[in-house]
C-alpha positions as CSV (number, residue, x, y, z in Angstrom):
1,X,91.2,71.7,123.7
2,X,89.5,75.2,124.1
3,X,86.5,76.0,121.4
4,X,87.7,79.3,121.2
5,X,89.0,80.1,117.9
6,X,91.5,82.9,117.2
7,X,90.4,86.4,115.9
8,X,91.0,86.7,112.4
9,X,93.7,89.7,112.0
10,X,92.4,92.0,108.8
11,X,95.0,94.0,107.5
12,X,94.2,96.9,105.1
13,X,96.0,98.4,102.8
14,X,96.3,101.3,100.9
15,X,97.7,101.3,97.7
16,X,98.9,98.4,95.1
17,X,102.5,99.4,94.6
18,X,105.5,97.5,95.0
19,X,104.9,97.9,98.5
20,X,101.6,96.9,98.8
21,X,101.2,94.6,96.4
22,X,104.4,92.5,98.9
23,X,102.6,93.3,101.7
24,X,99.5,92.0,100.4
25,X,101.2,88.5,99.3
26,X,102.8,88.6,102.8
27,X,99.9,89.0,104.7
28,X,98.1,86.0,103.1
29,X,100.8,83.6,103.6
30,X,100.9,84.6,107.2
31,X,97.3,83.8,107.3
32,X,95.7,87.5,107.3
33,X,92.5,88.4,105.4
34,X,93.7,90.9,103.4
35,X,91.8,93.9,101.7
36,X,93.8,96.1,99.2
37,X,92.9,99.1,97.9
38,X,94.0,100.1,94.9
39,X,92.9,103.3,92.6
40,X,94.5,103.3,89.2
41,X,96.1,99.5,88.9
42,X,98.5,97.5,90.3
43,X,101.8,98.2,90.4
44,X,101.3,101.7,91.0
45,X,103.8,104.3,89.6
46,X,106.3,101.8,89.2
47,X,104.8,99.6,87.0
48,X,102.4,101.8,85.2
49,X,104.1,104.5,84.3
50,X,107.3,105.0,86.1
51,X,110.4,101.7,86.5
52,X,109.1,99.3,83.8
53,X,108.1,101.7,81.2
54,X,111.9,103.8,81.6
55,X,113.7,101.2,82.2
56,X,112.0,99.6,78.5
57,X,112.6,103.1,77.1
58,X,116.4,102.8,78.4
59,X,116.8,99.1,77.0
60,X,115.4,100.3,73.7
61,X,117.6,103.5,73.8
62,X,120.9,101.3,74.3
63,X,119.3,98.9,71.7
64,X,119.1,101.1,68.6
65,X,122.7,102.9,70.3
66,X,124.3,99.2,69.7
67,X,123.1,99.2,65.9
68,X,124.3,103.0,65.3
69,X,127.9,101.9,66.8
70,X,127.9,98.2,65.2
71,X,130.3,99.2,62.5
72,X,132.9,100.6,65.0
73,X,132.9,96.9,66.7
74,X,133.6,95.0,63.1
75,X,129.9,94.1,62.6
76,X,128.6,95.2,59.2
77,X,125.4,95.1,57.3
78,X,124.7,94.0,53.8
79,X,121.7,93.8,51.4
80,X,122.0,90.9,48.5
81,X,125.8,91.0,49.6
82,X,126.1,95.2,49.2
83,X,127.3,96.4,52.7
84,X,125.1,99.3,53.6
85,X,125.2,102.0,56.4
86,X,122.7,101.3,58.9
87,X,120.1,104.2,59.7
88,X,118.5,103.9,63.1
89,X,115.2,105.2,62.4
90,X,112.8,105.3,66.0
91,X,108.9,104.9,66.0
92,X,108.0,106.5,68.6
93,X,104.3,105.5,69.0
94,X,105.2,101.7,68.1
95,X,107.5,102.0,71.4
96,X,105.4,103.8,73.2
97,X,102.5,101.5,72.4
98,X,104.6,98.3,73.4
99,X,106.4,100.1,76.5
100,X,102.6,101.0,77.8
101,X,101.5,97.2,77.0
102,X,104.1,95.7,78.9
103,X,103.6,97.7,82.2
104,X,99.7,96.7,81.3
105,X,100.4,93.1,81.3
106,X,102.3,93.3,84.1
107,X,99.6,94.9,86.1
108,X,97.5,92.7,85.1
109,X,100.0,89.7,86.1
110,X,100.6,91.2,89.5
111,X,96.3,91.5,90.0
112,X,95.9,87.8,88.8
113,X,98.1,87.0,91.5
114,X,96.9,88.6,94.0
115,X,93.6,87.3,93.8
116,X,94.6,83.5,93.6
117,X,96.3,84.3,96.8
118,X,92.7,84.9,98.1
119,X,93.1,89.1,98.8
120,X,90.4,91.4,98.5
121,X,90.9,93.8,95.7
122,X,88.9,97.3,95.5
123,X,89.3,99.4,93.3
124,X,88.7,103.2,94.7
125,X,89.8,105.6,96.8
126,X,91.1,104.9,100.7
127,X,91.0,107.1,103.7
128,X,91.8,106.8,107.3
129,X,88.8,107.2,109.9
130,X,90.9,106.9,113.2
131,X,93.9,104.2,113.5
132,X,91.2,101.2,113.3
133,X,89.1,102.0,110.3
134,X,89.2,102.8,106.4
135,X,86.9,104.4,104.3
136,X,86.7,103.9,100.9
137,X,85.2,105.5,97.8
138,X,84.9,103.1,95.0
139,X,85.9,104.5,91.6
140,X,82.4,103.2,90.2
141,X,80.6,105.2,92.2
142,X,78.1,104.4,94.8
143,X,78.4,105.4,98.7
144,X,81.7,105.1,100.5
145,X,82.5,102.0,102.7
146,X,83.8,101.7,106.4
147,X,86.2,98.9,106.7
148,X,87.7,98.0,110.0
149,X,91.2,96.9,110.5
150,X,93.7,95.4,113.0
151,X,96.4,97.0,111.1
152,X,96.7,99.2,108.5
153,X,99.7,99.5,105.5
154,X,99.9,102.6,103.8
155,X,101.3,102.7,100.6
156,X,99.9,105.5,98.3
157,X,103.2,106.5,96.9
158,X,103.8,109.6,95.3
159,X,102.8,112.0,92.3
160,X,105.5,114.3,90.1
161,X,106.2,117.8,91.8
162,X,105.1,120.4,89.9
163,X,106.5,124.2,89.7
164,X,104.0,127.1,89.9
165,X,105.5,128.9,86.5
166,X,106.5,125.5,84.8
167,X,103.4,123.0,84.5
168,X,103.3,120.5,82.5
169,X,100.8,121.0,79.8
170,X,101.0,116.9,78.2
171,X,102.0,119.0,75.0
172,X,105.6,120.9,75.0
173,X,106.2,120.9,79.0
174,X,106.0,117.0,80.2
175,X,106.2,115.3,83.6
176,X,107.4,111.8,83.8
177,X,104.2,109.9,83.5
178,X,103.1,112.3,80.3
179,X,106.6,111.2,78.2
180,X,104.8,107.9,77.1
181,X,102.3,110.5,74.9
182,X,104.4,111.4,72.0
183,X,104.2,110.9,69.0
184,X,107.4,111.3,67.6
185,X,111.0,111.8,69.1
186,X,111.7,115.2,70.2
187,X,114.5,117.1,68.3
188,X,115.7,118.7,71.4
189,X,114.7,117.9,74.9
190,X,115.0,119.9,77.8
191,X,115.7,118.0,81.0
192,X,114.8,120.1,84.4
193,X,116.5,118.4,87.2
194,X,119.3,115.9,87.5
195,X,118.2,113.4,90.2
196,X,118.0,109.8,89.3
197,X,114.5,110.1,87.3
198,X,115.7,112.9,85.4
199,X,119.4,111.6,84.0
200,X,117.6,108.4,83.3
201,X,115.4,110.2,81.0
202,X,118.2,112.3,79.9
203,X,120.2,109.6,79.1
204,X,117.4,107.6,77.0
205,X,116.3,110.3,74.9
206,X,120.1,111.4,74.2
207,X,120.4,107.6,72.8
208,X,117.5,107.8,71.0
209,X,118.9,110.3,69.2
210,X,117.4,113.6,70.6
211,X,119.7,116.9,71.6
212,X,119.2,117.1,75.4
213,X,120.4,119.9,77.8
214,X,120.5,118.8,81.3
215,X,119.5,121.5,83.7
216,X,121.2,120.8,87.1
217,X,120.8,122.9,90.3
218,X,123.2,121.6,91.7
219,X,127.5,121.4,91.1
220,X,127.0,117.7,89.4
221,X,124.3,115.6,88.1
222,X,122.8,112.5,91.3
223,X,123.2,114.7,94.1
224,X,123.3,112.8,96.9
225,X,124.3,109.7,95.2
226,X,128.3,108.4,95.3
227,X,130.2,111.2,94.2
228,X,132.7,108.7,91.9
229,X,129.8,107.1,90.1
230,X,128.2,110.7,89.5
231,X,130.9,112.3,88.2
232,X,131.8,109.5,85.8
233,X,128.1,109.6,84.5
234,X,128.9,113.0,83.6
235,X,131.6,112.7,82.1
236,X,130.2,109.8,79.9
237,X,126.8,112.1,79.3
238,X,129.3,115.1,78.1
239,X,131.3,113.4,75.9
240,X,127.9,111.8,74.2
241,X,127.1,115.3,73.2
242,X,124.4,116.3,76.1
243,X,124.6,119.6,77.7
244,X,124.9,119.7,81.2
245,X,124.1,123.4,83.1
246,X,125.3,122.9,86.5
247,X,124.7,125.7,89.3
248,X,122.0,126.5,87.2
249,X,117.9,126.6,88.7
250,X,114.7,126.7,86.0
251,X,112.5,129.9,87.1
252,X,110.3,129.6,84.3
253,X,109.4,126.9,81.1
254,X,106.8,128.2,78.6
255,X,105.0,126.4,75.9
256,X,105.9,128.7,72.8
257,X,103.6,127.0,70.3
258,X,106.0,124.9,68.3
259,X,109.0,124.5,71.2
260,X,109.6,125.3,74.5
261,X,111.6,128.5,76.3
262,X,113.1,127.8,79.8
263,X,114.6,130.6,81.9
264,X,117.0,130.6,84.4
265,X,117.0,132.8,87.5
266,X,120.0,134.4,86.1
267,X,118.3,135.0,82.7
268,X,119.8,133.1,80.2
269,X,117.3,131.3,77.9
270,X,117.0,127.7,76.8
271,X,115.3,127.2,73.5
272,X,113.9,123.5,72.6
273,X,111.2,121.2,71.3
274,X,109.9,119.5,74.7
275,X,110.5,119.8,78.4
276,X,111.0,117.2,81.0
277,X,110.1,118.6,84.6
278,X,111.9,115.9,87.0
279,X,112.0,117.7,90.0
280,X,111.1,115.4,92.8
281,X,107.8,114.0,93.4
282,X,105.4,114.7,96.7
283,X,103.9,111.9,98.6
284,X,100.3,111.4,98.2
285,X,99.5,111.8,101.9
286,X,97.2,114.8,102.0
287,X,93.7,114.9,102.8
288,X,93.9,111.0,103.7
289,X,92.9,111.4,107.8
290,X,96.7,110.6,108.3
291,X,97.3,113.6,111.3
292,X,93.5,113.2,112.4
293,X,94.8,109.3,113.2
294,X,97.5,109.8,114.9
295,X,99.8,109.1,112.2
296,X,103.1,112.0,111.9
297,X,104.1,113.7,108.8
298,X,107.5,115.6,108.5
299,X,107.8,118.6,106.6
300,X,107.4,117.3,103.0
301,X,104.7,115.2,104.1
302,X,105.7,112.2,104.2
303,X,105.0,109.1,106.6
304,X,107.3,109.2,109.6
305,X,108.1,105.6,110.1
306,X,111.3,103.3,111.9
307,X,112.9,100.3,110.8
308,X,110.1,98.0,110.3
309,X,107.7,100.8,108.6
310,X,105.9,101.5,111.9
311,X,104.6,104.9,112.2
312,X,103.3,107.1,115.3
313,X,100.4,104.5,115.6
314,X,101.6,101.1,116.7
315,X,98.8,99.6,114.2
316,X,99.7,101.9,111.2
317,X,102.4,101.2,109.0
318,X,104.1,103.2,105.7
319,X,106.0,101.8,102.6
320,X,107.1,103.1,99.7
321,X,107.4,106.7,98.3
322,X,105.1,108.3,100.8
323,X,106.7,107.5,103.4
324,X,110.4,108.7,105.0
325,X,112.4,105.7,103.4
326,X,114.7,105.4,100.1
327,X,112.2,106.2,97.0
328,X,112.8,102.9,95.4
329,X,110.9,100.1,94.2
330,X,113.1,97.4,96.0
331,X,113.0,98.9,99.4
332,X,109.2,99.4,99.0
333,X,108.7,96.0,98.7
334,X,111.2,94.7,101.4
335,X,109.3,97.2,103.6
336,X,105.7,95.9,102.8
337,X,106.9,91.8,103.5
338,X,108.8,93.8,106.6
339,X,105.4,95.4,107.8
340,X,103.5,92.4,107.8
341,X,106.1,90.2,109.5
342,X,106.6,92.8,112.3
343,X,102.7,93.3,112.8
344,X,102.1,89.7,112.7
345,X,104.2,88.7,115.6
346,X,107.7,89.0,114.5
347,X,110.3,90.2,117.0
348,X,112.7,93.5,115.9
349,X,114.4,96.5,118.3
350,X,114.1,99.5,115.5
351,X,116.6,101.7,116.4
352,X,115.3,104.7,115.0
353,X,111.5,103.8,117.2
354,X,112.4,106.9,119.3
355,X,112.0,109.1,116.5
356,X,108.7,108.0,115.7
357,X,107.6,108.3,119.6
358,X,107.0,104.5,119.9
């Protein structure tokens, strides 16, 4: 029997989404150390402030939608045997409060089990230095650390686009992770784009009771998605009472003080109370060391990467939102546990390796 024992395999990763935070469980199970870095919490956007807070905001949407229609469906409501109209009344910082608390606990959830699965947690800032080492800036301050790895996982996500004449302010003129701010339920909301984050939104403050206009850029609301389901969501928003403006493309949204103004590039003018910018989102892949590495970018900036996550560097791997696959939390995660099996010895035949030059 030879003395020699086997190198330990350190995988790094960056970022504590749904991607890394799989990766990271993956990783340890397979017998990896494990260091994760993580900036703001994990979960990333998904938790924090993006899938479990909307979806929360959705559930409580249809919620107090249920009690406003209850009559319709035979159920009645009564007070010492006097039936009585409900009024659904929303408190806006109460929801908000326990919509913020449950991402919170489920950060916290996700960090608990991390760390009884023996991975490394640091909380800061992660860079590449070459395809074998990571530095990283802790947010407490102090001087940056050099970690070396046998394979790295990115997984920094992605952070709300934002339009030159249109930023959001936290106020009036609102990106998705600013909504969970207010105070009290805008009278008329303004939705700017009509991808999946921005009907969602749409839809939950049009429950909630809020006047929303939808400002598409496109013929129909999910572009891209299937083309049956879309224009039935439409059709189901419209006759709900929200405005939808198809063809039409936001040049300008402008805090007026007490409301919002958004123009159009053909001029017309939308008045309202609040705007929701939901137009897209850009990967957090800049001034990370990526193209220094090794590691291709496409146009938007995001990680080039095949089937199993594997990017231009046969060490390096991307998940998640900042890199070329489906922006959703359910792929991230099948592509972290994907990473880690295919680094760690599992067999695959990518067929789209050739566009990453592997």
């Amino acid at each position: 029997m030879s003395s020699k024992q086997t190198a330990i395999h350190r995988i790094v990763i960056i970022g504590g989404g749904p991607g890394g935070y799989e990766a990271a469980k993956a990783g340890r199970q397979l017998g990896a150390e494990v260091v994760l870095i993580e900036e703001n919490g994990i979960g990333g956007n998904a938790v924090l402030t993006d899938v479990v807070p909307s979806k929360t905001l959705i559930a409580t949407a249809e919620a107090a939608q249920r009690v406003s229609v209850a009559k319709t469906l035979g159920v009645n409501f009564s007070l010492d045997g006097k039936k009585i109209e409900p009024k659904v009344e929303i408190d806006f910082s109460v929801m908000n409060k326990r919509l913020l608390s449950l991402a919170k606990n489920q950060s916290e959830d996700m960090l608990t089990t991390l760390k009884k699965e023996g991975v490394k947690i640091i909380s800061g800032r992660g860079w590449l230095d070459g395809n074998h080492h990571v530095m990283v800036q802790p947010t407490v301050g102090g001087e940056p650390e050099r970690i070396e790895a046998k394979t790295i996982i990115l997984a920094m996500g992605a952070f709300p686009r934002e339009l030159e004449d249109s930023m959001p302010d936290g106020k009036r003129i609102l990106n998705w992770k600013q909504l969970y701010n207010l105070k009290e339920l805008p009278e008329h909301m303004i939705v700017v784009g009509s991808g999946v984050t921005g009907a969602e939104f749409a839809s939950a403050y049009l429950y909630l009771g809020s006047k929303v206009t939808l400002i598409s850029s496109r013929d129909k609301v999910l572009p891209g998605s299937d083309e049956d389901a879309a224009d039935l969501i439409e059709d189901v928003f419209k006759r709900r009472g929200m405005q939808i403006m198809n063809k039409s493309r936001a040049q300008k949204v402008e805090n007026t003080g007490n409301g919002v103004k958004v123009t159009l590039e053909d001029g017309r003018v939308i008045e309202g109370s609040h705007a929701l910018m939901a137009v897209g989102a850009i990967p957090n892949t800049a001034g990370l060391g990526l193209e220094e590495a090794g590691v291709r970018l496409n146009e938007s900036g995001h990680v080039i990467v095949n089937k199993v996550a594997r990017t231009s560097r046969a060490n390096v791997y991307a998940v998640g939102d900042c890199s070329t696959a489906l922006p959703l939390a359910s792929v991230s995660a099948m592509m972290g546990r994907t990473a880690v099996y295919h680094t760690m010895g599992d067999v695959s035949s990518p067929t789209q390796a050739a566009q990453c030059g592997i």
